[in-house]
C-alpha positions as CSV (number, residue, x, y, z in Angstrom):
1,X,-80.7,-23.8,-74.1
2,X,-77.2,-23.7,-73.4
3,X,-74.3,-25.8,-74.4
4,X,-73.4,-26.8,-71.0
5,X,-77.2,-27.9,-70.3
6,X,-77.8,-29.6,-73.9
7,X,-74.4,-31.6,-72.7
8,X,-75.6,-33.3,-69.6
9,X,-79.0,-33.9,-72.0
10,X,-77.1,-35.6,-74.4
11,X,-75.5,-37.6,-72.3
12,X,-78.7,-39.7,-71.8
13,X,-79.8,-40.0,-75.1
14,X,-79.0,-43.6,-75.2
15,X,-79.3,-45.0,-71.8
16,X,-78.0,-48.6,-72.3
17,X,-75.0,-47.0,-74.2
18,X,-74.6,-44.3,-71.2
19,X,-75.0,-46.7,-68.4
20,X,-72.3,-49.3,-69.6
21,X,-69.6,-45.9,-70.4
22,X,-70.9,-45.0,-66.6
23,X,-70.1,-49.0,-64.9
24,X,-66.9,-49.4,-66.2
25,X,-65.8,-45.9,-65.3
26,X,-66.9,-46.3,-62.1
27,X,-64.5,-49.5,-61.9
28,X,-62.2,-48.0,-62.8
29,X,-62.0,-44.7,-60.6
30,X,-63.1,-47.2,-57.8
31,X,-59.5,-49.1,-59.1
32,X,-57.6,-45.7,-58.4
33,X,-58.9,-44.8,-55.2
34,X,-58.8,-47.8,-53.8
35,X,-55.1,-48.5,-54.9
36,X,-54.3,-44.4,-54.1
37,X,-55.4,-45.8,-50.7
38,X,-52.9,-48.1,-50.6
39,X,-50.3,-46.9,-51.3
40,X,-50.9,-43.7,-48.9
41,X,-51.0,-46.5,-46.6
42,X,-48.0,-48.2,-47.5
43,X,-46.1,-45.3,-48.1
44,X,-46.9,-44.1,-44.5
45,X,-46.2,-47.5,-43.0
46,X,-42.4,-47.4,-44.9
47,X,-41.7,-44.1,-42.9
48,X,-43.0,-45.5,-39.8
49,X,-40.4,-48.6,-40.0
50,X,-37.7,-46.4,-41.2
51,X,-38.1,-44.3,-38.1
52,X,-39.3,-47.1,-35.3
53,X,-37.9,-50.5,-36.9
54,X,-34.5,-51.6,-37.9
55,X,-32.8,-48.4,-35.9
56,X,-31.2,-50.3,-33.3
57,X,-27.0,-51.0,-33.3
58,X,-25.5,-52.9,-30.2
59,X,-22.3,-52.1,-29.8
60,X,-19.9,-54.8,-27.7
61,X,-16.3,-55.1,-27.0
62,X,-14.1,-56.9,-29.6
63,X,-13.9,-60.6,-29.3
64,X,-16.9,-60.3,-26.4
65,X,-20.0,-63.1,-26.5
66,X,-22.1,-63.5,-24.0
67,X,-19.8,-65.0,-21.4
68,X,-17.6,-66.6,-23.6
69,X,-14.8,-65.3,-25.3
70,X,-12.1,-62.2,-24.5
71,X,-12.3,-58.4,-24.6
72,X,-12.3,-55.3,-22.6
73,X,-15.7,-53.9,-21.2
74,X,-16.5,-50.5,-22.8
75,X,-15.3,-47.4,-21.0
76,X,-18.0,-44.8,-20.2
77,X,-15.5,-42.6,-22.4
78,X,-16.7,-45.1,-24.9
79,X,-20.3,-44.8,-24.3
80,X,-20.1,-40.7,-24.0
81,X,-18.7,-41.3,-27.8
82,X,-21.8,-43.1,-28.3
83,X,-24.3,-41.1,-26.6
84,X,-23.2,-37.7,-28.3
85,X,-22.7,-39.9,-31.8
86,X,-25.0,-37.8,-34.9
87,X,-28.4,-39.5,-35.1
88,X,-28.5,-41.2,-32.0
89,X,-31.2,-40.4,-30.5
90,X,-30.8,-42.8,-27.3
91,X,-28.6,-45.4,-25.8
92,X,-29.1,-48.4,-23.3
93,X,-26.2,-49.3,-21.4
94,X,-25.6,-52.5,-19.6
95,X,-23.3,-54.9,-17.8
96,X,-23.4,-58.4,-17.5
97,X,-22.2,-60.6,-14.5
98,X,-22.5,-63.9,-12.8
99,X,-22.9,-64.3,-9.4
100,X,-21.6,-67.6,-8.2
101,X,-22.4,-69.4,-4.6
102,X,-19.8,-67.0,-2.4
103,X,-21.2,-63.7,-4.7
104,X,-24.9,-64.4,-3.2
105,X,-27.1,-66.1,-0.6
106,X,-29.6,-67.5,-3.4
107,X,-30.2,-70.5,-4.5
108,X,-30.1,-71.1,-8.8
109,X,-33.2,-72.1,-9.9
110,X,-31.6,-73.4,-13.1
111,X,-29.8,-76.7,-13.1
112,X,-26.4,-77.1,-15.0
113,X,-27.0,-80.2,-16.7
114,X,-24.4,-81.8,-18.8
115,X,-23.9,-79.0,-21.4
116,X,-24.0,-76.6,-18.8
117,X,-21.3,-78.7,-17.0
118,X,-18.9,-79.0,-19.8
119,X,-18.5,-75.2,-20.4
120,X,-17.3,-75.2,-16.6
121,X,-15.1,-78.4,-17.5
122,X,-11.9,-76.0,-17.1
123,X,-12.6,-74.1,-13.9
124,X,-10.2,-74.2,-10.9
125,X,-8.1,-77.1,-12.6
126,X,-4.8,-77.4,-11.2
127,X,-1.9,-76.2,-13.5
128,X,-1.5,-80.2,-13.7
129,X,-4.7,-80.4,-15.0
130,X,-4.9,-76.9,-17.1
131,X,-2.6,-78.2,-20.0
132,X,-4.7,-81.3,-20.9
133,X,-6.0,-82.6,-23.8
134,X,-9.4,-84.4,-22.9
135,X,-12.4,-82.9,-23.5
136,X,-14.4,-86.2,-21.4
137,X,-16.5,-83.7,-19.4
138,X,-16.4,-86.6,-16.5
139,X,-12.6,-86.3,-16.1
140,X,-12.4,-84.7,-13.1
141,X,-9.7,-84.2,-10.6
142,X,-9.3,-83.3,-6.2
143,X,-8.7,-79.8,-7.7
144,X,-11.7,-78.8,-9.8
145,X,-14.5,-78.6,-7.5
146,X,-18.0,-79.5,-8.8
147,X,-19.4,-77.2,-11.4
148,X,-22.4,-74.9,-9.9
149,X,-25.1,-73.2,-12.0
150,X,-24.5,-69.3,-11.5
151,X,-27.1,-66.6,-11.5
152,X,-27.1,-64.2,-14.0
153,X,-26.8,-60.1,-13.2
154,X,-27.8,-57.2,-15.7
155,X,-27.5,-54.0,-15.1
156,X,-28.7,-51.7,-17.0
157,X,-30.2,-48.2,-17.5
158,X,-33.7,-49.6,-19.0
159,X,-34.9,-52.3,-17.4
160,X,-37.3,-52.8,-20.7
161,X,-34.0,-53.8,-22.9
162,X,-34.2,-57.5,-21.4
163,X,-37.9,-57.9,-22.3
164,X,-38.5,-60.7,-25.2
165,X,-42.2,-59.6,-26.0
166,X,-41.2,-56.8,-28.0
167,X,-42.3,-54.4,-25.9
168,X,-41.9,-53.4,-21.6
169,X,-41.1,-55.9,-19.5
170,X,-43.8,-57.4,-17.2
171,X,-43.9,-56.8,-14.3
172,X,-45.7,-59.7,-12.0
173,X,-45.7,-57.9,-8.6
174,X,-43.9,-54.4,-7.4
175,X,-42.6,-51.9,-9.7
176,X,-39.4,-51.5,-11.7
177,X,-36.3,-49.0,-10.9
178,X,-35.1,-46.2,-12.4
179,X,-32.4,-47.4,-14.3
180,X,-30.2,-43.9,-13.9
181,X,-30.1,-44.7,-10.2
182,X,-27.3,-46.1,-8.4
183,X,-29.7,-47.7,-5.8
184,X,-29.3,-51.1,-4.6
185,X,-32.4,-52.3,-5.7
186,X,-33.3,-55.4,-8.0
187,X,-36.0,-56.8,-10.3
188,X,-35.5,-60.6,-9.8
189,X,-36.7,-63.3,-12.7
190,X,-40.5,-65.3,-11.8
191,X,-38.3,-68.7,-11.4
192,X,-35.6,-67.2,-9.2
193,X,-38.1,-65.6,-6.9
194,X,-40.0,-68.6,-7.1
195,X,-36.6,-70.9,-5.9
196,X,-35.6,-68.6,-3.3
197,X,-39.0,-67.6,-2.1
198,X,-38.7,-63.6,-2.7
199,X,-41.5,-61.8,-2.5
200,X,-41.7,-57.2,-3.3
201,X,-39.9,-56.0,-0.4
202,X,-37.8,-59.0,0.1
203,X,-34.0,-58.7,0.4
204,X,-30.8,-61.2,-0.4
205,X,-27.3,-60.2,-0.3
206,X,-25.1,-59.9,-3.5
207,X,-21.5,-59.1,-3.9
208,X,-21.5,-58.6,0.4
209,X,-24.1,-55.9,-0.1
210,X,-28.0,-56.1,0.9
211,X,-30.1,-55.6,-2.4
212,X,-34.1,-55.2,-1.7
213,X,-36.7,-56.5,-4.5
214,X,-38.5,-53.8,-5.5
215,X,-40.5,-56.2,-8.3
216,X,-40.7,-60.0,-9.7
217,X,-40.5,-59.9,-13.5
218,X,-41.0,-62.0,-16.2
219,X,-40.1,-62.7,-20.1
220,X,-41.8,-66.4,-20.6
221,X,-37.4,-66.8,-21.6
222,X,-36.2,-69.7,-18.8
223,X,-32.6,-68.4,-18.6
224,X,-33.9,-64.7,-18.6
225,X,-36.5,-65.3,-15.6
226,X,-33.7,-67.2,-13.8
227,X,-32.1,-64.1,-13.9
228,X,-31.7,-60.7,-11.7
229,X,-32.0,-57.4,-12.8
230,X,-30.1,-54.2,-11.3
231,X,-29.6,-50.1,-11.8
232,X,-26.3,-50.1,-14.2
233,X,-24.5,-47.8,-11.8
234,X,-25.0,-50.5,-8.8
235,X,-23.7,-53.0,-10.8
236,X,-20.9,-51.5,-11.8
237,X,-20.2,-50.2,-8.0
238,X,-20.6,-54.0,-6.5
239,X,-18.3,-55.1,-9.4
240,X,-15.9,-52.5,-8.9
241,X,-16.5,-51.7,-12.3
242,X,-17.1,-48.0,-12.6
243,X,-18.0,-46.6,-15.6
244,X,-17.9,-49.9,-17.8
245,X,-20.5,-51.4,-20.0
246,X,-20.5,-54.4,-21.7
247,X,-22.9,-53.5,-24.4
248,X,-24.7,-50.4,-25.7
249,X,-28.0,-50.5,-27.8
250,X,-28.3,-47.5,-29.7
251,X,-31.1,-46.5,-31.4
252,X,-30.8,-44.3,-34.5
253,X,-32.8,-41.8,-36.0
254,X,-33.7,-43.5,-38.9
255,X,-32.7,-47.0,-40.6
256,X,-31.5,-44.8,-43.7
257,X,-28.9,-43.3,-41.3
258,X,-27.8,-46.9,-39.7
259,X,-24.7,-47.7,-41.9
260,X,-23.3,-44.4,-41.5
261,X,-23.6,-43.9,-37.7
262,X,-22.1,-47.5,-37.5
263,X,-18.9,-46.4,-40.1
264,X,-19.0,-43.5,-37.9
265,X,-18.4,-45.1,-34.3
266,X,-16.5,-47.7,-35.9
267,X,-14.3,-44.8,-36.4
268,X,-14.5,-43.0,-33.4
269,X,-14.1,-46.3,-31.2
270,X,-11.8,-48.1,-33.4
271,X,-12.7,-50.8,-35.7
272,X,-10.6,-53.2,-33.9
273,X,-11.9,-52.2,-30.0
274,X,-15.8,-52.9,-30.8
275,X,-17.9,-54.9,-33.0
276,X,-21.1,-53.5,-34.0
277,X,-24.4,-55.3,-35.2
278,X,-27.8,-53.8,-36.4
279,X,-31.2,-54.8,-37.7
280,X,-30.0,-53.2,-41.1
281,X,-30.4,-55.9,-43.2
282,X,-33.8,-57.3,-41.9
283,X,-35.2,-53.5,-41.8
284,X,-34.0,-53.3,-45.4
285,X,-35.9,-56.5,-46.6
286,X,-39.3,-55.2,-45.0
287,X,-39.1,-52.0,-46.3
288,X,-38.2,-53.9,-49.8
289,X,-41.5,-55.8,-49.8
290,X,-43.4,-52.4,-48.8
291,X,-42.2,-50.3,-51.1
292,X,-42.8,-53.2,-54.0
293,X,-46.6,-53.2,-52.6
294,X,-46.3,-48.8,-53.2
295,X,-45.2,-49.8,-56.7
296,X,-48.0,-52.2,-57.6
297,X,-50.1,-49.3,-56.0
298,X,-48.9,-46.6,-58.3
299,X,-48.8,-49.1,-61.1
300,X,-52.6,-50.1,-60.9
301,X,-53.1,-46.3,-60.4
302,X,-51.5,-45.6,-63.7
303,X,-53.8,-48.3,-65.3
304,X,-57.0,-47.7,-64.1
305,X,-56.5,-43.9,-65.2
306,X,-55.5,-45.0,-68.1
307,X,-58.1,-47.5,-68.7
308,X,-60.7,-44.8,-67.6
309,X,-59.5,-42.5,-70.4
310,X,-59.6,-44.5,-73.0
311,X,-63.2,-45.3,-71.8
312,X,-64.5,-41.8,-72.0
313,X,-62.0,-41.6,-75.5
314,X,-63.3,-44.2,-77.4
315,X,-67.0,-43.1,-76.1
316,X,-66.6,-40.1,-77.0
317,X,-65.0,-40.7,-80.6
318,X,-68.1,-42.7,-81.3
319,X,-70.7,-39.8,-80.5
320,X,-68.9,-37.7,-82.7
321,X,-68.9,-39.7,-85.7
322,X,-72.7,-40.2,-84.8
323,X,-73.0,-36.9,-84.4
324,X,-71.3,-35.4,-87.2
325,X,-74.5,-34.5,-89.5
326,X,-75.6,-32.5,-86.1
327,X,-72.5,-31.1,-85.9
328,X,-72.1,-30.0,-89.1
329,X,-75.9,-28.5,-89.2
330,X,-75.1,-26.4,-85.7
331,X,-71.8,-25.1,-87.4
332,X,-73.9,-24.4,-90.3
333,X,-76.1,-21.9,-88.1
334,X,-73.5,-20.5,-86.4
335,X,-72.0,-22.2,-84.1
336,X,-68.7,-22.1,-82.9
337,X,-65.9,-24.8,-82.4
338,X,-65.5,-23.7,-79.1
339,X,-69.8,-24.0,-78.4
340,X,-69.4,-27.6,-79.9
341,X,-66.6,-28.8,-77.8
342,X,-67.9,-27.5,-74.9
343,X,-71.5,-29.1,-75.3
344,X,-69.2,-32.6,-75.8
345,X,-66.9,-31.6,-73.3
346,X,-70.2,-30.9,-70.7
347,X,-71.3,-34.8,-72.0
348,X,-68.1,-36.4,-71.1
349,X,-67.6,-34.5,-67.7
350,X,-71.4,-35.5,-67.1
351,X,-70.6,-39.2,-67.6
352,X,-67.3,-39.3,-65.7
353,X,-68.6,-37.3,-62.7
354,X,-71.7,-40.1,-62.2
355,X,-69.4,-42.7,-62.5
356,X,-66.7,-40.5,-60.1
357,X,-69.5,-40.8,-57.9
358,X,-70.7,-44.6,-57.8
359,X,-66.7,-45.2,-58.5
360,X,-66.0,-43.5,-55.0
361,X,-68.5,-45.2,-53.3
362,X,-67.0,-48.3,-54.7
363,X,-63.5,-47.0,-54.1
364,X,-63.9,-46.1,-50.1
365,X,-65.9,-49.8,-49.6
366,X,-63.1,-52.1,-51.5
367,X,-60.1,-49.7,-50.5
368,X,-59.4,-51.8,-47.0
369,X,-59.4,-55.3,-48.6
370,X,-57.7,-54.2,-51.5
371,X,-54.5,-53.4,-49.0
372,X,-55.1,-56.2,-47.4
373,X,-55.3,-58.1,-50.1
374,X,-51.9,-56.7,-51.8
375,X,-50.0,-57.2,-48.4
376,X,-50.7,-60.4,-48.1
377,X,-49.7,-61.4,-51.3
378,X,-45.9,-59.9,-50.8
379,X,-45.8,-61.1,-47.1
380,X,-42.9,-62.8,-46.4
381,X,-41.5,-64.0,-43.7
382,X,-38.3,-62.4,-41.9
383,X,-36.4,-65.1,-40.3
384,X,-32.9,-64.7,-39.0
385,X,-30.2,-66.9,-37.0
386,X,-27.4,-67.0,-35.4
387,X,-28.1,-64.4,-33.3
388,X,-25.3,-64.2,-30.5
389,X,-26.3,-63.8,-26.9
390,X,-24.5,-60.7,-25.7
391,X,-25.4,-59.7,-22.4
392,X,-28.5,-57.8,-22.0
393,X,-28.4,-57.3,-26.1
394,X,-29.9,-60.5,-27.3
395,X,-33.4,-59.7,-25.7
396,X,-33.6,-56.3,-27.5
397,X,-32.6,-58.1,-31.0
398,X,-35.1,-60.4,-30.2
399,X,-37.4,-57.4,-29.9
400,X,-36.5,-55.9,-33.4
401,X,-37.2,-59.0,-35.3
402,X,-40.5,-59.1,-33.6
403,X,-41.6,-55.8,-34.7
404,X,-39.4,-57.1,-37.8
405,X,-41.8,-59.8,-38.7
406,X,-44.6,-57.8,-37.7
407,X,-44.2,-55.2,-39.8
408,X,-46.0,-56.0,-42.8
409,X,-49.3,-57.6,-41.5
410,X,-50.2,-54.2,-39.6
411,X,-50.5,-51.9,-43.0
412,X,-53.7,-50.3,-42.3
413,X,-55.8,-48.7,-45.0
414,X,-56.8,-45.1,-44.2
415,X,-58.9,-42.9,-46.6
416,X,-57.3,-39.1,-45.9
417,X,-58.8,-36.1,-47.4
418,X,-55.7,-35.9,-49.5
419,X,-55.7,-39.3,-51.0
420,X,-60.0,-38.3,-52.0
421,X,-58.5,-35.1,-53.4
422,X,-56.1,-36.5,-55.4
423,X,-58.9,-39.4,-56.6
424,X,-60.8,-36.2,-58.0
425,X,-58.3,-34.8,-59.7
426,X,-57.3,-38.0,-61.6
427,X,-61.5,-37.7,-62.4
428,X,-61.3,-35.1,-63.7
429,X,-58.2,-36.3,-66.2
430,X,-59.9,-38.7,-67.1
431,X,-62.9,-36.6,-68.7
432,X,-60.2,-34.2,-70.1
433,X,-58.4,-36.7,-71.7
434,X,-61.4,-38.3,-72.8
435,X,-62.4,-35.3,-74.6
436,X,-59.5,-34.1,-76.0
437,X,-59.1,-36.1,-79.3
438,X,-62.9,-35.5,-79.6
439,X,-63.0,-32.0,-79.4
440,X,-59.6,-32.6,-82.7
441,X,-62.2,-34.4,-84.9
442,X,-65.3,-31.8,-83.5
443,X,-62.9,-28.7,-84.8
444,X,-61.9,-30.8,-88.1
445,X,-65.7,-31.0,-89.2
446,X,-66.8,-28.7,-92.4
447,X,-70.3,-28.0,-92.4
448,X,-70.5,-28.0,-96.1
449,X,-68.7,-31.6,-96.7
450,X,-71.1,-33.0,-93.6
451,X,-74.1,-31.4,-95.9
452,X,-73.1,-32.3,-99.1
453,X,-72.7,-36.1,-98.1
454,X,-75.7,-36.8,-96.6
């Protein structure tokens, strides 16, 4: 009989002993796949946001929010600069403007109310008026006609960047533009069609120009859906406003790469003609609580190998000293060290594998609700505010923090032949570390003083 075979017998000499050595092996090797699982998963999911989530930058003229405040629009020399910027990998371009009762022949479907009101409180005021100090919104005067609610234009060479669900706009009826086009064509909001009675095919006049529907959209955002949507060139054209923008979302390569490509056009646009946002900061956080889940991961990892070695260790240690009249008698007959170690060796690697195997089994059952498990316990929740309205930019914030918040409740657990491989080989470290002390006190045996004492 050889060693290798009088191993694996040995190894079920005592049953009980043998099957509780096997049970908590197979925990624990069950422990390591299952947390190698997740933190394959995790570890994929952190690459995933780098690359998808927290890459955006929008880039507005200085002093520029929403429809307040000063600034120049961005040049298309500007947005070239941007465009051609390292890691950007695409831009959105677009240009807000407000169409007021002699820009259009539709109705608003929005009514000003009293706030609305007030932010019109200074319109066509009279230089006697102008120079006031009251701030009563019901002052009014023969020269400052009645405030009117106006209807809000975007164009804009992705229709999609005004969207609020985080991903393409709906479309209700009809189909949306190609925003590179310079065609006078229009996506109107669900409430504006709605007011004026526009329909896919309809047509309305804007700016002294005829603009067809070509679709009826909607965000489930009031002041959005109140809202029409144009190709950035024919914006710019009925604005006389070639080549301008008044914002530019910019997606990046990578969120590892977004505070240098914003020092970067900061410096090519000058710090003091643009101010420039991102999702840095809330793309940081998320990939914070990921990677602590990877490090609990690695940590329980590190553990249960651990844990399984000194298992197979301590096991091991105790045959020996069991053992040690057998040993010293096979020595005695002439056998080797290395014939003695290897028939241990054969009895560890025999206990190990069947617990490998029911510790697998375990493993690939408990390896999804382990991840969920550990997710859940570091989500948190992303909440930001104070998020300016700027143009056509807010919408496409909006849609970051979505994906933002979302980020951490969709890390799915997937067993890859790489992650099993990597299970066996911490197996099989187990059983050499397991044995290795072992085989120390196996070579340290004298057959005479084993003889002698007993």
């Amino acid at each position: 009989m050889n060693v290798i075979t009088r191993g694996i017998k040995n190894s079920l000499r005592s049953p009980m002993r043998s099957s509780a050595i096997i049970l908590m092996l197979a925990i624990s090797i069950g422990l390591i796949l299952s947390m190698l699982v997740a933190r394959s998963s995790v570890e994929s999911k952190i690459n995933d946001v780098k690359a998808n989530t927290g890459t955006n930058i929008t880039i507005n003229p200085a002093g520029v929010q929403g429809f307040a405040g000063g600034g120049n629009p961005l040049t298309s020399d500007q947005v070239a600069s941007i465009s051609s910027a390292a890691h950007i990998v695409s831009t959105t371009a677009t240009l807000s403007d407000q169409m007021g009762t002699t820009d259009t022949n539709l109705t608003p479907s929005l009514t000003l109310g009293s706030f609305g009101a007030r932010q019109q409180r200074f319109e066509g005021t009279s230089s006697g008026t102008t120079g006031s100090t009251s701030t009563d919104v019901s002052v009014s005067t023969s020269n400052r006609p009645t405030p009117t609610p106006r209807i809000s234009v975007t164009g804009t060479t992705n229709p999609n960047s005004v969207a609020t669900n985080g991903g393409n706009l709906t479309i209700q009826s009809g189909t949306a533009f190609n925003g590179t086009s310079s065609d006078l064509v229009a996506l109107v909001g669900s409430s504006l069609a709605t007011k004026n009675n526009l329909t896919t095919g309809s047509t309305f006049t804007a700016y002294g120009k005829t603009v067809t529907v070509v679709g009826i959209y909607s965000t489930g955002n009031t002041f959005q859906d109140s809202g029409v949507i144009m190709p950035l060139a024919a914006v710019q054209s009925l604005t006389n406003q070639s080549g301008d923008a008044s914002s530019v979302i910019a997606k990046v390569d990578s969120s590892d790469n977004v505070d240098s490509t914003i020092t970067n056009l900061k410096s090519t646009l000058g710090s003091d003609k643009v101010d420039i946002t991102s999702e840095a900061q809330q793309a940081a956080a998320s990939v914070s609580s990921l990677s602590a889940i990877s490090g609990l991961a690695l940590a329980g990892v590190i553990g249960a190998t651990i844990a399984g070695a000194v298992i197979v260790l301590l096991a091991m240690v105790m045959v020996v000293r069991e053992r040690r009249r057998e040993i010293g008698v096979i020595k005695a007959i002439g056998g080797t060290n290395q014939k003695v170690v290897s028939q241990f060796v054969a009895e560890a690697l025999t206990l190990t594998i069947v617990g490998a195997i029911i510790g697998l089994g375990l493993g690939v059952v408990v390896s999804g609700p382990m991840t969920s498990s550990l997710v859940s316990s570091q989500t948190s929740s992303t909440t930001t505010t104070g998020i300016p309205e700027v143009g056509g930019a807010a919408p496409a914030f909006r849609r970051g923090l979505n994906q933002l918040n979302s980020n951490l409740t969709k890390v799915q657990s997937s067993l890859t032949p790489q992650v099993f491989v990597i299970a066996i080989g911490m197996t099989l470290l187990i059983a050499i570390i397991g044995s290795a002390v072992p085989a120390w006190f196996i070579a340290r045996i004298r057959p005479a003083e084993v003889l002698r004492s007993e």
